[in-house]
C-alpha positions in Angstrom: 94.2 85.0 87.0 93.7 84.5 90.5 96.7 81.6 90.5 99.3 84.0 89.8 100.5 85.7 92.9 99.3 89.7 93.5 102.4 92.0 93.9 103.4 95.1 95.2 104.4 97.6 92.5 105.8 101.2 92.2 104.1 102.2 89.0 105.2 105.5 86.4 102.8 107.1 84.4 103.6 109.4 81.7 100.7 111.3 80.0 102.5 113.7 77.9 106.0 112.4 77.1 107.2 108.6 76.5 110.6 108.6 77.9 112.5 104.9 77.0 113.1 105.4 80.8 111.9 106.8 83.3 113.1 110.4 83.9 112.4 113.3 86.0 112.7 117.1 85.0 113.6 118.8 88.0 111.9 122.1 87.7 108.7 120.4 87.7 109.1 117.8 90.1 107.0 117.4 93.3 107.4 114.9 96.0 104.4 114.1 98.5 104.9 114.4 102.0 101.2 113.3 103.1 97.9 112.7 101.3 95.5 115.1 103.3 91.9 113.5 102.0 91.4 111.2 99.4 88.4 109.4 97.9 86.6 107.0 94.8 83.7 107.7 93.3 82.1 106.6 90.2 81.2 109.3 88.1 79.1 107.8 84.3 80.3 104.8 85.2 83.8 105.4 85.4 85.9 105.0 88.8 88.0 108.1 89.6 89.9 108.4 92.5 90.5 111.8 94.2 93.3 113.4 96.4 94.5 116.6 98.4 98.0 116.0 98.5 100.4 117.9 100.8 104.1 118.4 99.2 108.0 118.6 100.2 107.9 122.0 98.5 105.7 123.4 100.5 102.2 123.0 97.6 98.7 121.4 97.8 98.0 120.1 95.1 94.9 118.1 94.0 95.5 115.0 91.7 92.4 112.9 90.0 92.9 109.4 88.7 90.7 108.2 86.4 91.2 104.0 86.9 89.4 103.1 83.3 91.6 105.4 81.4 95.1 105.3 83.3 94.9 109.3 83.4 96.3 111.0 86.2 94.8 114.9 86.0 94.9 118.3 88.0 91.7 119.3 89.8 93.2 122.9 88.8 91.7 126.3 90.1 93.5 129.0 91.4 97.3 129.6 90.2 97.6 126.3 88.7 95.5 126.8 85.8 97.0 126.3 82.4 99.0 123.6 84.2 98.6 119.6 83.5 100.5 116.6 85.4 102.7 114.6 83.2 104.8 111.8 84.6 103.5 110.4 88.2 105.4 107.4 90.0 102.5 105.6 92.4 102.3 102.8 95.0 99.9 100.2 93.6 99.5 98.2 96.6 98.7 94.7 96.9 96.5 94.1 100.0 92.6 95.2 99.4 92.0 95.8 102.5 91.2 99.6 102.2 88.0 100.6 101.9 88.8 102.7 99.2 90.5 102.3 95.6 92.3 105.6 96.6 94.2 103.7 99.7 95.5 101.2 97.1 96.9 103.6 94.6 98.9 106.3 96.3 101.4 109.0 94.3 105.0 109.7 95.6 106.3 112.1 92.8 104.7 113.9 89.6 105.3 116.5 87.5 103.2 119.9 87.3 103.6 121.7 84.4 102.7 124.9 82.4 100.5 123.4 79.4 102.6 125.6 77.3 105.6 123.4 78.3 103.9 120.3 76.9 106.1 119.0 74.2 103.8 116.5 72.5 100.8 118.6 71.3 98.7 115.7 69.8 95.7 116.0 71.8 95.5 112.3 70.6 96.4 110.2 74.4 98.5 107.7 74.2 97.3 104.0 73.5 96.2 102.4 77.1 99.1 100.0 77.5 101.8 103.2 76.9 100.3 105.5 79.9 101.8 103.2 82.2 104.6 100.9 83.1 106.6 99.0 86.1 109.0 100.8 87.5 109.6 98.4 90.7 108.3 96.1 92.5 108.1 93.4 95.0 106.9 89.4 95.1 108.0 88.8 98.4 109.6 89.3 101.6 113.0 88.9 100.0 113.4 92.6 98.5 112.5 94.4 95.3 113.5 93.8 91.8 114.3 97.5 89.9 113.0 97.4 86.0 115.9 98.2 83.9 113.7 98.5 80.6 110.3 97.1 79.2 110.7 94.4 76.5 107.2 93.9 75.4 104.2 95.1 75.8 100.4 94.3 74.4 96.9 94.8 75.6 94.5 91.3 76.2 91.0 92.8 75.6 88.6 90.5 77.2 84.6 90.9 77.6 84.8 92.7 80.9 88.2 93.9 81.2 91.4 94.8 79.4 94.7 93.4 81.2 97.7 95.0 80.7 101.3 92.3 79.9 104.5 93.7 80.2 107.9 91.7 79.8 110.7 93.6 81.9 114.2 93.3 82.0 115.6 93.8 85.7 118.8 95.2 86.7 120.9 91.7 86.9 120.0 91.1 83.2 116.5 88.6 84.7 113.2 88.8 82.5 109.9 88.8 83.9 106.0 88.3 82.8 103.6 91.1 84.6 100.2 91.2 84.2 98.0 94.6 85.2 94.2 93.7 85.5 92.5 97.2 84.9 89.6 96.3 86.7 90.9 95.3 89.7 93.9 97.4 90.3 96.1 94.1 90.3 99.4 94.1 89.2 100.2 89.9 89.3 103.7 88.2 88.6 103.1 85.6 85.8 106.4 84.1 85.2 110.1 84.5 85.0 111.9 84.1 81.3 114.3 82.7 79.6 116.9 85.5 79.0 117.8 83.9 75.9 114.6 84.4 74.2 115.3 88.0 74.3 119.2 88.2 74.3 120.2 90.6 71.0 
């Protein structure tokens, strides 16, 4: 995987609803304004990432991501018990320089919600490769290309890992091949399409 070029990406999660696009809900939204602390630590084996996260509207708010399972949670105490995240839009950065997984993977906007406003009461999660998909992102210097819509969409279980392919349709009507490599963090760009394989 290494020959395919890492890319920057601006990544939505949605635990509790599966929008076919990416949609906000006003009353619940909350923008960062600065991450205060954050951290990784492996907890049974499993990396989970934790922040403090200071807000436009005036809230901290602690967010946990746990990496193996795409989940993004609230560390809730306080008045925000009873209350779960749902859809969470996150830098995915490409450079691993930071010491920490946390520096990597930073939120810009989620959802906090009353539990009782959860539509979707399954307490089945969705399938790994539907907790998370491009939103937009960036191969090079020359600008960023905005997802207009996922195509397709499967999960390549291999013996140490479980990557991630997406086919995306951008705004001008282009199709790409993205890869996410769980283990790593990486989002890479495989390949553009031929539109005509996927013209209706």
């Amino acid at each position: 995987m290494n020959k395919f070029p890492l890319i920057e990406m601006l990544a939505y999660f949605s635990r509790h609803s599966r929008p076919s696009v990416p949609q906000w809900r006003d009353t619940f939204v909350q923008n960062q304004k600065r991450i205060l602390t954050s951290c990784t630590k492996e907890e049974g084996g499993i990396k989970k990432s934790y922040y403090s996260i200071e807000t436009k509207e005036g809230e901290i708010i602690d967010l946990i991501f746990n990496h193996e399972e795409l989940i993004w949670d609230l560390e809730a105490s306080g008045k925000l018990k009873g209350y779960t995240v749902d859809k969470v839009l996150v830098h995915m950065k490409r450079h691993k320089n930071p010491t920490s997984a946390s520096h990597r993977v930073v939120p810009l906007r989620f959802e906090v919600l009353p539990r009782s406003e959860v539509e979707r009461k399954s307490p089945i999660e969705f399938s790994l490769i539907e907790r998370m998909q491009p939103y937009r992102f960036q191969k090079n210097s020359n600008g960023s290309i905005q997802v207009q819509r996922v195509v397709a969409r499967n999960n390549e279980n291999r013996i140490h890992e479980v990557n991630l392919n997406y086919v995306v349709e951008d705004t001008d009507k282009r199709f790409y091949h993205l890869i996410f490599i769980t283990k790593d963090l990486d989002w890479r760009f495989i390949k553009e399409m031929d539109r005509l394989l996927f013209e209706d």
